[in-house]
C-alpha positions in Angstrom: 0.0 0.0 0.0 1.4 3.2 -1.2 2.5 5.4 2.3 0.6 9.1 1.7 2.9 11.9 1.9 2.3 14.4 4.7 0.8 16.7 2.0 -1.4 15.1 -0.2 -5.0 15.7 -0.4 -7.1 14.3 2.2 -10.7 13.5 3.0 -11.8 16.7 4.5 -9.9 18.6 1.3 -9.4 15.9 -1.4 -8.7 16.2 -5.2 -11.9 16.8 -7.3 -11.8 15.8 -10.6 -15.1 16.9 -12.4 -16.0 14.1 -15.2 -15.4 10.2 -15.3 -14.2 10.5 -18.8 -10.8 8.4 -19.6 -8.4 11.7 -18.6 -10.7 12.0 -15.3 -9.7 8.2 -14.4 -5.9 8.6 -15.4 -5.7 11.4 -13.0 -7.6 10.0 -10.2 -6.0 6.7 -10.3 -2.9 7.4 -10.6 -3.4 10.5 -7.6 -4.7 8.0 -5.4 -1.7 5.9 -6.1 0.7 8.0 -4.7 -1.5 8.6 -1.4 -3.9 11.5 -2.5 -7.8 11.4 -1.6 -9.0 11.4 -5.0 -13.3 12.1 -5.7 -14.8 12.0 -9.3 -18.0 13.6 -10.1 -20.2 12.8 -13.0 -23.6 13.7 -14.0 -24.0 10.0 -15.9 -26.3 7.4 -14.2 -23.5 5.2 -13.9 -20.6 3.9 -15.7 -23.0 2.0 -18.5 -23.5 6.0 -19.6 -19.8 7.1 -19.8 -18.6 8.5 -22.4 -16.5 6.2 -24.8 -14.5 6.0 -28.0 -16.7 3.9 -30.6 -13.7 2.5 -32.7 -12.2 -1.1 -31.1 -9.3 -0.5 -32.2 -6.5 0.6 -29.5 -3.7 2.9 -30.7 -0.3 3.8 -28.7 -1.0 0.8 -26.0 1.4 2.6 -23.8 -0.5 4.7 -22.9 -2.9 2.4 -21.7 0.5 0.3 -20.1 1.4 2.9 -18.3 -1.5 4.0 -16.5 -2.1 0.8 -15.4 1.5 0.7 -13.9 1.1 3.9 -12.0 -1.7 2.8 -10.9 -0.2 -0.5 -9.3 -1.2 -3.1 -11.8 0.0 -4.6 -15.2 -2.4 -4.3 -17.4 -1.9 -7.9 -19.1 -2.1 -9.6 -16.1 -5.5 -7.2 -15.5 -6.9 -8.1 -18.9 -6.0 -11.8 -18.2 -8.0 -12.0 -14.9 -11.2 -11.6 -16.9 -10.3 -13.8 -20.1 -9.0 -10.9 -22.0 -5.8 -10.1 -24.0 -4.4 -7.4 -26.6 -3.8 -8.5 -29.6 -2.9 -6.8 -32.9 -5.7 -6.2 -34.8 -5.8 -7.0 -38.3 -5.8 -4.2 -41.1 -7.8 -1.8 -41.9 -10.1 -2.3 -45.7 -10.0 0.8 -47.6 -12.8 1.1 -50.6 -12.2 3.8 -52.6 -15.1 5.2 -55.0 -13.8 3.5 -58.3 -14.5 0.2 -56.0 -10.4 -0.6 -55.6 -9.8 -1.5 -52.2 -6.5 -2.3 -49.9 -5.9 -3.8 -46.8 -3.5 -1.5 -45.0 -1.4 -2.9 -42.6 0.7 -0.7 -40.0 4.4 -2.2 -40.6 6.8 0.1 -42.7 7.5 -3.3 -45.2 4.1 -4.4 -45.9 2.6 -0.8 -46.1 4.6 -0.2 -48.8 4.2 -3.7 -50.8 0.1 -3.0 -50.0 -0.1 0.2 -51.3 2.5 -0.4 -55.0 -0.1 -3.2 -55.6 -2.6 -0.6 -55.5 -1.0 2.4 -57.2 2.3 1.6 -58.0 5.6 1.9 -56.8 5.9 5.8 -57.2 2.7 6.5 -54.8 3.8 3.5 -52.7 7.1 5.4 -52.3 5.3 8.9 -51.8 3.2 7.4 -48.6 6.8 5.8 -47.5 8.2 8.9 -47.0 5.3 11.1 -45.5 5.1 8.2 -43.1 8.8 9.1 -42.7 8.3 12.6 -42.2 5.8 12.3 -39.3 8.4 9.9 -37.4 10.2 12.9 -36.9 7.3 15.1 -36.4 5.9 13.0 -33.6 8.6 13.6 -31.6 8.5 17.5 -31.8 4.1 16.3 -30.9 5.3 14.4 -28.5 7.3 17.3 -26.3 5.4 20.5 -27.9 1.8 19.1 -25.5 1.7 14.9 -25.0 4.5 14.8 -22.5 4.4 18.1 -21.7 2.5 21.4 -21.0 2.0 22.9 -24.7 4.5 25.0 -25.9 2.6 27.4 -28.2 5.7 29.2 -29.4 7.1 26.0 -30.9 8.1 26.6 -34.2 5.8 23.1 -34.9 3.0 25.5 -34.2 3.7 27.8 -36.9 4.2 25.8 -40.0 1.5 26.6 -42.2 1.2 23.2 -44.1 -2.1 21.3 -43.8 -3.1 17.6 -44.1 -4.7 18.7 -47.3 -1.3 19.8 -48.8 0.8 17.2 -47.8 -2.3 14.4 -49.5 -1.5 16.7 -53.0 1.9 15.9 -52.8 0.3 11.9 -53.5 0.9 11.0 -57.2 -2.3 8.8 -56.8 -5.7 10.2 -56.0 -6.7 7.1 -53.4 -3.0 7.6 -51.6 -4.2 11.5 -51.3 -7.4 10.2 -49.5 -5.6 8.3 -46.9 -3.7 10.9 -46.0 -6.8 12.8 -46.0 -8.7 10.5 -43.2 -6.6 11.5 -40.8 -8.2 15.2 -40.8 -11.7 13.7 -41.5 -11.0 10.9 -38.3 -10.6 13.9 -36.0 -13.8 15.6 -37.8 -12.4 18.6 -38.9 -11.7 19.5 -42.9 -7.8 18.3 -44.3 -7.5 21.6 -45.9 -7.5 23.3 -42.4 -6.4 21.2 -40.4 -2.4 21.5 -39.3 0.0 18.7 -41.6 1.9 18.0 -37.9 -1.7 15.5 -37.2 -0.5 13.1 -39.5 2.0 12.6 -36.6 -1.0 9.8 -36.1 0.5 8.1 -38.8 3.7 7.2 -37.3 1.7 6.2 -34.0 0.0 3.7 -36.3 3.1 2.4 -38.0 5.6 2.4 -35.1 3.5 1.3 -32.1 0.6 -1.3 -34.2 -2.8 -0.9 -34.2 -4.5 -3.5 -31.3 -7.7 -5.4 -30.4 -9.1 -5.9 -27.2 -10.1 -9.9 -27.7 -11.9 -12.7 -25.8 -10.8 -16.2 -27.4 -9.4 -14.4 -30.4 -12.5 -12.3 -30.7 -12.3 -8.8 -31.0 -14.8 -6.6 -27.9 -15.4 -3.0 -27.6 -12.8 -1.1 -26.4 -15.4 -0.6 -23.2 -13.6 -3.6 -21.7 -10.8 -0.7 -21.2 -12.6 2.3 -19.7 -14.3 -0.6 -17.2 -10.7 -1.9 -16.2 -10.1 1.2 -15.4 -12.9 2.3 -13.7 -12.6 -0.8 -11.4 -8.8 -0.1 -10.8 -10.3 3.4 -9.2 -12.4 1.5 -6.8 -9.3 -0.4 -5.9 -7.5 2.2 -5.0 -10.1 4.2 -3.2 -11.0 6.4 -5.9 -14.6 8.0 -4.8 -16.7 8.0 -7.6 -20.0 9.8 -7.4 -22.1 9.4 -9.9 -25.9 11.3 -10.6 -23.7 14.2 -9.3 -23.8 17.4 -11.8 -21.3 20.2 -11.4 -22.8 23.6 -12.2 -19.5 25.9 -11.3 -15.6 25.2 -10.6 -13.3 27.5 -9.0 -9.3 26.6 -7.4 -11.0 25.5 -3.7 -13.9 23.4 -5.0 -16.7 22.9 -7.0 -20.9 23.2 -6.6 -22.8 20.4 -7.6 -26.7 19.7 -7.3 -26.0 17.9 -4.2 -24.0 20.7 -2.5 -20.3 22.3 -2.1 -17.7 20.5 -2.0 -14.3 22.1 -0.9 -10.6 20.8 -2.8 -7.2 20.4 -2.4 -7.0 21.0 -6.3 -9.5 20.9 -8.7 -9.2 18.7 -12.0 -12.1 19.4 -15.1 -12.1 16.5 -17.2 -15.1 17.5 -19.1 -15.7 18.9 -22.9 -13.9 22.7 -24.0 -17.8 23.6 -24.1 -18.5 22.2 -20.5 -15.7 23.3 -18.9 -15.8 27.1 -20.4 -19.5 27.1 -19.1 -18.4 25.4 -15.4 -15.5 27.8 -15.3 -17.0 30.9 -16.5 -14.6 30.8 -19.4 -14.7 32.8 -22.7 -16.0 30.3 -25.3 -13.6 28.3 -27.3 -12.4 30.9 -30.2 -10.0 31.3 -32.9 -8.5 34.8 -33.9 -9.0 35.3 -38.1 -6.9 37.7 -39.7 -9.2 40.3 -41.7 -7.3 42.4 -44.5 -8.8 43.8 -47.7 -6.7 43.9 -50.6 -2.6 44.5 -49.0 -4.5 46.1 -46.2 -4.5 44.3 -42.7 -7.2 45.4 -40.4 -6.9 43.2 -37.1 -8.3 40.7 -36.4 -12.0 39.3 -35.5 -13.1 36.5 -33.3 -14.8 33.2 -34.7 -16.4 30.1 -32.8 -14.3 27.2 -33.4 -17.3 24.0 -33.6 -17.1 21.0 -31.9 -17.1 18.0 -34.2 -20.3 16.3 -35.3 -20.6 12.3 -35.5 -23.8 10.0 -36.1 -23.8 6.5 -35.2 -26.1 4.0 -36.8 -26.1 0.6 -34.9 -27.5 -2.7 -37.2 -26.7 -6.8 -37.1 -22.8 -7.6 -37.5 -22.2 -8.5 -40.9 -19.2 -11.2 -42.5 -16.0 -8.7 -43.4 -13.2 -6.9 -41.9 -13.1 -5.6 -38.4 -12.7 -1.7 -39.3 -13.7 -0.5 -43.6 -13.0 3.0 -44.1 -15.5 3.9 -47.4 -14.1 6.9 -49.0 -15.8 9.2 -51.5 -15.6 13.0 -52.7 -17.4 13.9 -49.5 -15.6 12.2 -47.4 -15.1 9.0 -45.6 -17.1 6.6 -43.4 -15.9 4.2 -40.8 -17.5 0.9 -39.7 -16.5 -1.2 -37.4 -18.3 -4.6 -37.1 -18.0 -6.8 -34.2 -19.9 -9.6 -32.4 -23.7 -8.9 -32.8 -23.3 -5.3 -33.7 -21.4 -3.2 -36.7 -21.3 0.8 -35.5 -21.5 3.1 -38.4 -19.8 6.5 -37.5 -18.6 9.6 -39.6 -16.6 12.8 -38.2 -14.5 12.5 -34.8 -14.7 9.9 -32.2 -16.1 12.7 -29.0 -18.1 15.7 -30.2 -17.0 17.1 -26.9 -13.6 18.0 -29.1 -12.7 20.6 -31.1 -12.9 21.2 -35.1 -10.0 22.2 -36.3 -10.0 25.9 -38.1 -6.3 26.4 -39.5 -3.1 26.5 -37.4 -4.8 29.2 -35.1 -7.0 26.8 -33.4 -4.3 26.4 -30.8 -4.9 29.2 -29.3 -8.5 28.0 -28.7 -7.7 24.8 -26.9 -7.8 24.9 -22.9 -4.7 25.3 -21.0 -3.1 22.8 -18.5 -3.6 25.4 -16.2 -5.6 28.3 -16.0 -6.6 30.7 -12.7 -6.0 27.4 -10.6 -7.9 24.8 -12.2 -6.3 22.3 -14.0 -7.6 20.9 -17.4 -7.1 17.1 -18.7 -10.5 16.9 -21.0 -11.0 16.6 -24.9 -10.8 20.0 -25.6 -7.1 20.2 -24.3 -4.4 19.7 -27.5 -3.6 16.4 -26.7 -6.4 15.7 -28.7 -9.8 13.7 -28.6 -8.5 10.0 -29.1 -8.3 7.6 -25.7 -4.2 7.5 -25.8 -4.1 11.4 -26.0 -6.8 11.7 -23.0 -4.9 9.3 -20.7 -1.5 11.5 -21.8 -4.0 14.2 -20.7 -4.6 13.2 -17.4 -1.3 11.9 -16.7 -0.1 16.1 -17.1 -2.6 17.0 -15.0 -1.6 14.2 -12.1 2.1 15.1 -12.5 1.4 19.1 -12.1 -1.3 18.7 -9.3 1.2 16.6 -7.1 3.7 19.1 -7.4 1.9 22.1 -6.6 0.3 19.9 -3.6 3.9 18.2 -2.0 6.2 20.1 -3.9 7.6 16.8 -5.5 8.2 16.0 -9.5 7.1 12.6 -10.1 7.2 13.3 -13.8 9.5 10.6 -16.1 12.0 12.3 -17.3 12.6 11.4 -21.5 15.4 9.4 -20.9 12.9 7.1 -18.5 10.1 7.9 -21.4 9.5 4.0 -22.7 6.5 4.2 -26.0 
C-alpha cells in the first residue's frame, strides 16, 4: 500500500476531478496511487452512460500500459483476470469510390508492398516517405503538449502546411485520400487542419494498431474504460455518480448535491462544459481580416465541436474496421460480435474542429486561474491515448503544486 505523503489531499480537502471520462480516471488513479484522496464527479447514471470512444481498435497501448503501472497493476495480467488479452488487430479495408480497395497494414515493409499493388511503386514510395516525415514530427508532438505542457511558441505550431497539402503531394488520387482521413477521423476538414496530425500516422506504423479480444474475438474497447474504472475503486477512488457540477473554482466545485471544498480541482469534461463550469470565454479562434494588401486586425470566430452520427444494425461477415471513401468524405465501420457501428466525423463531439493553425490558441490550457484541465478540448487531442497523456499532465502538475515533488519521467525514462 502506497504510504501518503504528509501533504497530499485528504478527505476533509481531497482532489476533485469533475467528469469520469478516460483523462478523469488517469488522473484520479494514478493521484490515489501515490497517497492523494482522490473524488470524481459525474452527471451520468452510472458507468454504463460514460462516455466512450466507438472504434475497437487501441492505438499507442502505452499509454494504456502505463497508466495501469502507476496505478499498481500490469495491465496484461488485469486483462488476463477476466479472459481478455491485446492482440494486434488486423488491417484496416479501404474502398475507394472506383471500388479498388486495400488492406492496410501498420508495418513500414508491408505498407509499402500494399499500397505499389494498388497504385504503383511511385505512390507506394510517396506514402513511404510522408510516413517518414511524421516519425520525426511525432517527436516534436510528443514534447510541444503529449509529454508536456503545450508549448505554443514551438516553431511546430507555426508551420502553415495542412493535411490537405501534404495528401496533394500523393501522385495517386486514393493515396491522397488516406492521407486525408486522418483530418476527417478527427472531424475537422484536411484543408484546415495543421499537416503535424499526421504525426498519427507514425503512432500507427511504429507502435501497431490492437484489439481488445476474448478467445481471439475482438470486444469493444469498453472492456478498457471498465478496467479502469474498477482499478479506481481499488484504489479508493470515490466515484459519485448522478452528481452534476454547475460551477468550478481553485477551492472546490458546486454540484446539485452541494459544495464541495478541494485540495485542487481537475475538469475533465468537454472545451464547451468546462468554459461554461468555469466561466470561461467560449472556445475561439482569432481570423486575420485584410482587404486587398491592407490588414485590419483581427476578429473573433467560434471554433465548432465535431459532429458524429452513429447507426447501430446486425454484424455483418468482413473486416473488423472499412474506411469507405468518396468525394465527400469518408465513413468508418466497425463490425463486431452482434453489432457493426456506423460512424462519420470524430470519435467525442465534446472535441474541437480544427479551423487552420490558429485553433491552438483555442484549446484549454493545462492550467488556468488554478484549475487544471485534462478533458478533450485540451491539444492532446480527442483520441483515448491522447486523454490518458492528458490526465497523466494534470496528475504530475497537481502533485507538485500539492507536495512540492516532481514525479514526472524524465525522457530518458520515457518508454512508448
Amino acid at each position: 500500500m502506497t504510504r501518503a505523503h504528509p501533504l497530499a489531499a485528504t478527505p476533509d480537502r481531497p482532489v476533485v476531478v469533475v467528469g469520469a471520462s478516460l483523462s478523469g480516471l488517469a488522473s484520479a488513479v494514478r493521484l490515489a496511487r501515490v497517497g492523494h484522496h482522490v473524488v470524481v464527479v459525474d452527471r451520468a447514471a452510472g458507468a454504463s452512460t460514460a462516455p466512450w470512444s466507438r472504434s475497437p481498435v487501441v492505438d499507442l497501448p502505452a499509454a494504456w500500459r502505463d497508466v495501469f503501472r502507476k496505478s499498481g497493476r500490469i495491465l496484461d495480467a488485469a486483462l488476463a483476470l477476466e479472459g481478455y488479452e491485446l492482440i494486434p488487430a488486423p488491417p484496416t479495408r479501404h474502398l475507394f469510390s472506383d471500388s479498388s480497395t486495400v488492406d492496410l497494414p501498420t508495418d513500414r515493409g508491408p505498407q509499402h508492398e500494399a499500397l505499389a499493388r494498388l497504385a504503383g511503386p511511385r505512390a507506394a514510395a510517396a506514402w513511404r516517405d510522408l510516413v517518414d516525415e511524421a516519425d520525426d514530427t511525432w517527436q516534436l508532438v510528443r514534447r510541444a503538449g503529449l509529454e508536456a505542457e503545450a508549448d505554443l511558441s514551438s516553431p511546430l505550431f507555426a508551420d502553415r502546411r495542412t493535411v490537405e497539402s501534404e495528401a496533394r503531394r500523393m501522385p495517386d488520387e486514393r493515396v491522397a485520400e488516406l492521407v486525408r482521413s486522418v483530418a476527417v477521423r478527427l472531424g475537422s476538414d484536411p484543408a484546415e487542419t495543421p499537416y503535424w496530425l499526421l504525426s498519427r500516422l507514425s503512432v500507427e506504423r511504429l507502435f501497431g494498431r490492437w484489439v481488445v479480444a476474448r478467445d481471439g474475438v475482438p470486444q469493444p474497447s469498453e472492456v478498457l474504460y471498465g478496467l479502469l474504472l474498477r482499478r479506481a475503486a481499488d484504489r479508493g477512488v470515490d466515484v459519485r455518480w448522478g452528481a452534476t457540477a454547475t460551477a468550478i473554482s481553485p477551492d472546490g466545485i458546486t454540484s446539485d448535491t452541494g459544495q464541495l471544498e478541494a485540495a485542487a480541482v481537475i475538469s475533465a469534461v468537454g472545451h464547451a462544459e468546462h468554459a461554461t463550469l468555469t466561466g470561461a470565454p467560449p472556445a475561439m479562434v482569432a481570423v486575420p481580416r485584410r482587404i486587398g494588401p491592407f490588414r485590419l486586425g483581427t476578429r473573433r470566430v467560434p471554433v465548432e465541436a465535431p459532429l458524429s452520427t452513429t447507426v447501430e444494425g446486425p454484424a455483418t461477415d468482413g473486416p473488423l474496421e472499412l474506411v469507405q471513401h468518396s468525394p465527400s468524405g469518408a465513413t468508418t465501420t466497425w463490425t463486431l460480435p452482434a453489432r457493426s457501428v456506423v460512424s462519420t466525423g470524430a470519435p467525442d463531439a465534446a472535441g474541437l474542429r480544427w479551423r487552420g493553425a490558429a485553433t491552438v490558441g483555442a484549446f484549454h490550457p493545462l492550467e488556468e486561474h488554478g484549475v487544471w484541465y485534462a478533458g478533450s478540448g485540451s491539444i492532446g487531442g480527442t483520441e483515448p491515448w491522447a486523454r490518458l497523456l492528458s490526465g497523466a499532465l494534470a496528475t504530475y502538475r497537481v502533485h507538485e503544486r500539492l507536495t512540492g515533488d516532481d514525479i514526472r519521467p524524465s525522457n530518458k525514462a520515457y518508454r512508448p
